[in-house]
C-alpha angles and dihedrals in degrees: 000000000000133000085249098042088055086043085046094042092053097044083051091056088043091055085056080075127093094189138358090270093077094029081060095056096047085058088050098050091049089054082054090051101047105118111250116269113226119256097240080063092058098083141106091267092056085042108123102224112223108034121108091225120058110263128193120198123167127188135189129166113244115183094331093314130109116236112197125199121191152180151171140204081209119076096213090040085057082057095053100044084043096063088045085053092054092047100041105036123107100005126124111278089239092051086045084056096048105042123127097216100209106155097084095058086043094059092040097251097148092048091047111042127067123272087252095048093042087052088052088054093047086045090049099055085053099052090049082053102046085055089050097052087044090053098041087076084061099053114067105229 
């Protein structure tokens, strides 16, 4: 699946919602489904700088794709670095780096979280690219 297909497929599940009651709790219930991140990742040097909870993402390079790992102490946040997971994940570091990542203003994100929230996103999707431009020096183009 594509960058744009995950973007796609997200925006698709957000138009089930009639408000941002039930949009809340679909972000809630993909933060519950984010799989675990291993203890040795929740550390200072996996912490996401800039977010108000404490995020957790981990990366690594497996055949010339970018694996990302992630976490939250906050249970919305989980939600958010959940669906960046979804989107990111096992895509090409290049294609990671040069994602337009529409799909948050599409389901309304930046309008409906709080300005904190909204600047820990901001500071997410960042940190996934910054992987993915760190990473695009490893993979021969």
């Amino acid at each position: 699946m594509t960058i744009n297909e995950a973007q796609n497929e997200i925006i698709e599940e957000f138009d089930l919602f009639d408000d941002w009651e039930g949009k809340y709790e679909y972000i809630i219930d993909l933060g519950k489904k984010l799989a675990p991140l291993p203890e040795a990742y929740r550390d200072e040097d996996h912490i996401i700088k800039g977010c108000q909870s404490r995020v957790w993402l981990h990366a690594e390079l497996k055949d010339g794709k970018v694996v990302f790992q992630a976490d939250s102490d906050a249970i919305i946040v989980k939600g958010l670095i959940s669906m960046l997971v979804q989107v990111l994940s096992g895509h090409r570091p290049e294609e990671i780096v040069n994602a337009d990542l529409y799909f948050m203003e599409k389901v309304g994100l930046q309008q409906h979280l709080a300005q904190t929230r909204a600047n820990g996103l901001a500071s997410m999707v960042k940190q996934m690219k910054a992987y993915g431009l760190a990473f695009s020096s490893l993979v021969k183009q």
